[in-house]
C-alpha positions as CSV (number, residue, x, y, z in Angstrom):
1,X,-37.0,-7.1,11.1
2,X,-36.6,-3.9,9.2
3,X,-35.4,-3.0,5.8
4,X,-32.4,-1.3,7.2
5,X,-31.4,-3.7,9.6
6,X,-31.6,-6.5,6.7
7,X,-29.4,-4.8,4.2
8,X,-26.8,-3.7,6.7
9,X,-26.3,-7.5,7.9
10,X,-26.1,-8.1,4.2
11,X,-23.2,-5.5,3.7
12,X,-21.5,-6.7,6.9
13,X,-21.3,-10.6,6.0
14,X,-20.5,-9.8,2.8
15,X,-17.6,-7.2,3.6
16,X,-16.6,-10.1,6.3
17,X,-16.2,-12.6,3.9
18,X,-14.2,-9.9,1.6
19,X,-11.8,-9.4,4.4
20,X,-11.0,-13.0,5.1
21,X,-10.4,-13.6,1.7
22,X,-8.2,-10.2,1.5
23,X,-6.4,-10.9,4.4
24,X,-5.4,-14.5,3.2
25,X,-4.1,-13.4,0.1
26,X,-1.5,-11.3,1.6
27,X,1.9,-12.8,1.0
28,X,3.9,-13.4,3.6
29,X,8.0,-13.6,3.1
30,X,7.8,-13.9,-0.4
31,X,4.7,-16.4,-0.6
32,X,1.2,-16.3,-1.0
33,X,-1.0,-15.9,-3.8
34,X,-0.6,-11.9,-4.2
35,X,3.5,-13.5,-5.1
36,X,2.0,-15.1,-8.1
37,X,0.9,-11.9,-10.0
38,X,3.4,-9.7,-8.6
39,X,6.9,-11.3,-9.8
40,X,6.1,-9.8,-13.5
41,X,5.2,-6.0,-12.6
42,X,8.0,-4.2,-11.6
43,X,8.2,-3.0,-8.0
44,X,8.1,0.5,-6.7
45,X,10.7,2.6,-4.8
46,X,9.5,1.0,-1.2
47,X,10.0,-2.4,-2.7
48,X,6.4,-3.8,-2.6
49,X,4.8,-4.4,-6.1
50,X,2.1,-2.7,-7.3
51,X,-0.2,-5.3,-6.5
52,X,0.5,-5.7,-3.3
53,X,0.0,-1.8,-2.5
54,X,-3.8,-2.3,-4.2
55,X,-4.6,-5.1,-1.8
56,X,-3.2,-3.1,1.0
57,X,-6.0,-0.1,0.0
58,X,-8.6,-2.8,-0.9
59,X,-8.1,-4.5,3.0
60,X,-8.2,-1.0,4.5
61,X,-11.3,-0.5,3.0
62,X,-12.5,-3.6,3.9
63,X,-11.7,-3.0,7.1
64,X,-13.2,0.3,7.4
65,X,-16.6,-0.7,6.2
66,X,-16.9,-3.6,8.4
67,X,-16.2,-1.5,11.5
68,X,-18.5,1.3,10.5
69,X,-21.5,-1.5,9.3
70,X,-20.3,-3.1,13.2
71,X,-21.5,0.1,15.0
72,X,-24.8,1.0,13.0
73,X,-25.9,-2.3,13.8
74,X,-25.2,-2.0,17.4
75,X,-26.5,0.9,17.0
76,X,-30.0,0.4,15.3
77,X,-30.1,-3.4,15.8
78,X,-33.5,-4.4,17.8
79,X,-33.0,-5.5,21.6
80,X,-34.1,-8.5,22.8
């Protein structure tokens, strides 16, 4: 297998493991783990807290690099 190939499946299972445990930390109506931290820190004008917005940028991200690691491996991954 080559080098390439073996480091991005290594970014890619790592970034997918990233984005399960982002996603799950979401809060949803008011519960969650994300609720924990963010009943201290005041919230912003659009009424999410401060650490909600970060995990918003941190799952986009996420989510970006797994799609873009997704099409270099389909992309360079051997056939067969």
């Amino acid at each position: 297998m080559n080098v390439l190939v073996g480091i991005i499946l290594v970014i890619h299972v790592a970034v997918s493991i990233g984005l399960v445990v982002f996603i799950l930390l979401h809060s949803g109506k008011g519960t969650g783990v994300s609720s924990l931290f963010g009943q201290t820190l005041p919230t912003t004008s659009s009424g999410t807290g401060i650490i909600e917005k970060n995990l918003d940028r941190i799952t986009i991200v996420c989510a970006s690099v797994f799609v873009v690691s997704l099409l270099v491996l389909m992309v360079i991954y051997p056939k067969g």
